[in-house]
C-alpha positions in Angstrom: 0.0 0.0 0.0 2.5 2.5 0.6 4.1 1.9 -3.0 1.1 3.4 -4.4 1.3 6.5 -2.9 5.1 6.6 -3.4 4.1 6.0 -7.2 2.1 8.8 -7.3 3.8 11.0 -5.6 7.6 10.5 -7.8 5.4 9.9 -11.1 3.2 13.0 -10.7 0.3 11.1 -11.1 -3.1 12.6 -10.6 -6.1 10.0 -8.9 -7.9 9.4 -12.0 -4.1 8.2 -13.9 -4.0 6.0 -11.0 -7.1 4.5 -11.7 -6.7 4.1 -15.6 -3.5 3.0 -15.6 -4.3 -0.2 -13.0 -7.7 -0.8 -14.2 -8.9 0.0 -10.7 -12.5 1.4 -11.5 -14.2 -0.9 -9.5 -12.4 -0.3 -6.3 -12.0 3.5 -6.5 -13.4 4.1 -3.4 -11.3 1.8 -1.5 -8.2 3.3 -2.9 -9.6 6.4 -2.1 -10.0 5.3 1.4 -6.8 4.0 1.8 -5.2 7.3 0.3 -7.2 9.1 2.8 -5.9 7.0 5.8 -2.5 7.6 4.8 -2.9 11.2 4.9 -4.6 10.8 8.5 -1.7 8.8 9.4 0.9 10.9 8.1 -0.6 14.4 9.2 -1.6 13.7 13.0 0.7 10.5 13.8 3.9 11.6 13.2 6.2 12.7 15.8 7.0 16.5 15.5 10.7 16.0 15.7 10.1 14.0 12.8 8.2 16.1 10.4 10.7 17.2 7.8 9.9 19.7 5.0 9.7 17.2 3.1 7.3 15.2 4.5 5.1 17.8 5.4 5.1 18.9 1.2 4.3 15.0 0.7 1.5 15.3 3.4 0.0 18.6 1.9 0.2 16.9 -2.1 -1.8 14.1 -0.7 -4.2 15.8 0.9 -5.2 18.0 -1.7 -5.1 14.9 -3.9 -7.8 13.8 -2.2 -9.5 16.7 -1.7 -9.6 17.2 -5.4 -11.1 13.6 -5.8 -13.8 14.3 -2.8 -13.2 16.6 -0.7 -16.2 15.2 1.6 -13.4 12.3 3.4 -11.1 15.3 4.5 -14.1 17.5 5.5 -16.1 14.8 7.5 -12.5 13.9 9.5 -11.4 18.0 10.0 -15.3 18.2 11.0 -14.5 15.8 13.7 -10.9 17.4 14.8 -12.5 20.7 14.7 -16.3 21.0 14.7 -16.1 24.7 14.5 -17.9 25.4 10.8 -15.8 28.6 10.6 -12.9 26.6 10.3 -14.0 24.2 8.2 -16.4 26.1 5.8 -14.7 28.6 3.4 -16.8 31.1 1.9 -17.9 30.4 -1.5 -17.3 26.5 -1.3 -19.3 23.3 -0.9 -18.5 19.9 -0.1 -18.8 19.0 -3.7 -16.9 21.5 -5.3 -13.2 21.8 -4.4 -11.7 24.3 -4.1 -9.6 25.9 -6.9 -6.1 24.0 -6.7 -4.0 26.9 -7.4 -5.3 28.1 -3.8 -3.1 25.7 -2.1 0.2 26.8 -2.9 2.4 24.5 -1.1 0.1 21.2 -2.6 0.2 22.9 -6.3 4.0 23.9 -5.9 4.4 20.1 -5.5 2.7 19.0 -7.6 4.7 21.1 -10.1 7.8 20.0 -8.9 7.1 16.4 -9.5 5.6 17.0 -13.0 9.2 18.6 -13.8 11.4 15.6 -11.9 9.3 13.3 -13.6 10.4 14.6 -16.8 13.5 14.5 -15.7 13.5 11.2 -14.9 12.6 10.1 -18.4 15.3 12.7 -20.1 17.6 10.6 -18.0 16.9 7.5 -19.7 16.5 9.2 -22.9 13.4 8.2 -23.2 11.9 10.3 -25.7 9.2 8.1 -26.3 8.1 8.3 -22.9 8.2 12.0 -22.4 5.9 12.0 -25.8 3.4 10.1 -23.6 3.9 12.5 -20.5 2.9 15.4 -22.9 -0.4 13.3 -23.6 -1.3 12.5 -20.5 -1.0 16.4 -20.1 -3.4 16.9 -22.7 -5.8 14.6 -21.7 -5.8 16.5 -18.2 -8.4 19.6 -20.0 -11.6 19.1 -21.2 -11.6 19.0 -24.6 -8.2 17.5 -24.5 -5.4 19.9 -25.7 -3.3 19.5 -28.8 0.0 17.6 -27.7 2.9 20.2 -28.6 6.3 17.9 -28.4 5.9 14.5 -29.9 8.9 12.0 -29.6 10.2 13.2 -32.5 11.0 16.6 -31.3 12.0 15.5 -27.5 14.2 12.8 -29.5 16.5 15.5 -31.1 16.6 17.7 -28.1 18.4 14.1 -25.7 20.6 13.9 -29.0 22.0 17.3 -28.8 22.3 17.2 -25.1 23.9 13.5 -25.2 26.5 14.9 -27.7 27.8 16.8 -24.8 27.1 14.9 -22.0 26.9 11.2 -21.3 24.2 11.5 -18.7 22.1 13.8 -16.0 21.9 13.0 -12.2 18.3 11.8 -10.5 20.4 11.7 -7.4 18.9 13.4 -4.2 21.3 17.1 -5.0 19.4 16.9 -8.5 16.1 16.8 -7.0 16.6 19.8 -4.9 13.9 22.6 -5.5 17.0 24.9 -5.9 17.1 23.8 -9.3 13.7 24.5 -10.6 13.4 27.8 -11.5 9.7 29.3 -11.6 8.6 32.4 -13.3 5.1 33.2 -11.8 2.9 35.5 -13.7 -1.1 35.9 -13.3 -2.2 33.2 -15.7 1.2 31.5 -16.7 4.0 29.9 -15.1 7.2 29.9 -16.8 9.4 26.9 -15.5 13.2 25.8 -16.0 14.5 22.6 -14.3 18.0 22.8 -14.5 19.9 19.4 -15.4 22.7 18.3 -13.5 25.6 17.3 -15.8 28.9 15.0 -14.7 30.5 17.6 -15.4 29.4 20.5 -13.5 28.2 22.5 -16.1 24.8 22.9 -15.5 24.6 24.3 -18.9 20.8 22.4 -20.1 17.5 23.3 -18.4 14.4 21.1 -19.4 12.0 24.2 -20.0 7.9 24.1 -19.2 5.1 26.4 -18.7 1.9 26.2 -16.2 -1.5 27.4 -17.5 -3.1 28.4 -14.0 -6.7 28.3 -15.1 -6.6 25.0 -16.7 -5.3 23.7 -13.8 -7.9 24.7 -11.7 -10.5 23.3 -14.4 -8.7 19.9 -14.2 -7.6 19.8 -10.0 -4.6 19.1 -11.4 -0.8 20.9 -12.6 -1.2 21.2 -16.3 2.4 21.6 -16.8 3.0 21.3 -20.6 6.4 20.6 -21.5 8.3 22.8 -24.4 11.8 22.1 -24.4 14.9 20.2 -23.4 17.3 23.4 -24.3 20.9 25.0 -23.7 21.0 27.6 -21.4 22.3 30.0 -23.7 20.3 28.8 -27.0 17.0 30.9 -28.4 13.9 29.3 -28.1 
């Protein structure tokens, strides 16, 4: 049980991917149950000495995870912690419409971190095929669907040129460090910049991204749309 919401959480994968990709649903509420218990777990059974930033970003992802899914399991358990309806009740909202993701800025700056490490991940194993499917996964996220902007094809030539200077990109735990993510917030748009982490030292290549705000808010989800695997110094 805890694989899955490791899985989630280092995949950057939404409750309704979840479900598709293991055929589970028939059982999505006892996943959703069990996601919800793991959050109770996690947010009121852990030590304070033990509560890293970390964790507590992990704990705040998963919560608005579910909350997105139903936000009726968190409100009837913060209903019991604290009956007070002012604390519980925000103006404006109902159990059964969540509120808008981009509210939660700690849960949504997670959840674009992971989208960007999972792309990462895939650049790492120059797997341009399996960014392509990232990018329509992405798509999938709005309602209609989006047109998919970087097919394998183009994600293939970027990992050539980078490959041609550098044999490979660290996933170790210095790479994952939110120091390298740059974020450039505006209104509606997000402009995003994870920088790769060469054997070399040259942190010369950034894999490049932007956030549209407002579909992500439509999906309860980070629509992060991938544009580029580039050179620092090269012209979009």
């Amino acid at each position: 049980p805890k694989s899955v919401v490791r899985e989630m959480y280092e995949r950057a994968m939404t409750f309704g991917e979840l479900v598709s990709e293991y055929g589970l649903s028939r059982s999505e509420g006892l996943v959703l149950r069990y996601l919800s218990d793991a959050w109770r777990t996690l947010r009121h059974t852990v030590p304070e000495h033990r509560r890293t930033p970390e964790l507590e970003d992990l704990v705040e992802w998963l919560g608005e995870v579910i909350r997105q899914t139903d936000s009726s399991l968190l409100d009837e358990w913060e209903a019991l912690v604290d009956p007070d309806p002012e604390v519980t009740v925000r103006p404006g909202q109902t159990s059964d419409a969540p509120r808008p993701i981009t509210t939660n800025e700690r849960a949504f700056g997670v959840l674009v971190r992971n989208a960007m490490w999972a792309r990462l991940e895939l650049a790492a194993r120059d797997d341009a095929e399996g960014l392509a499917a990232l990018e329509r996964r992405v798509a999938e996220l709005s309602d209609p669907p989006t047109e998919v902007e970087r097919d394998a094809v183009s994600w293939g030539e970027d990992l050539d040129d980078y490959y041609d200077e550098h044999d490979s990109m660290r996933i170790d735990a210095d790479a994952r460090s939110p120091r390298n993510l740059q974020i450039e917030r505006g209104d509606r748009v997000w402009r995003l910049r994870q920088v790769v982490l060469d054997p070399e030292g040259h942190h010369d290549w950034a894999i490049e991204a932007r956030v549209d705000l407002a579909a992500s808010d439509a999906a309860g989800a980070a629509v992060v749309v991938g544009t580029g695997l580039r050179r620092l110094d090269a012209t979009p």
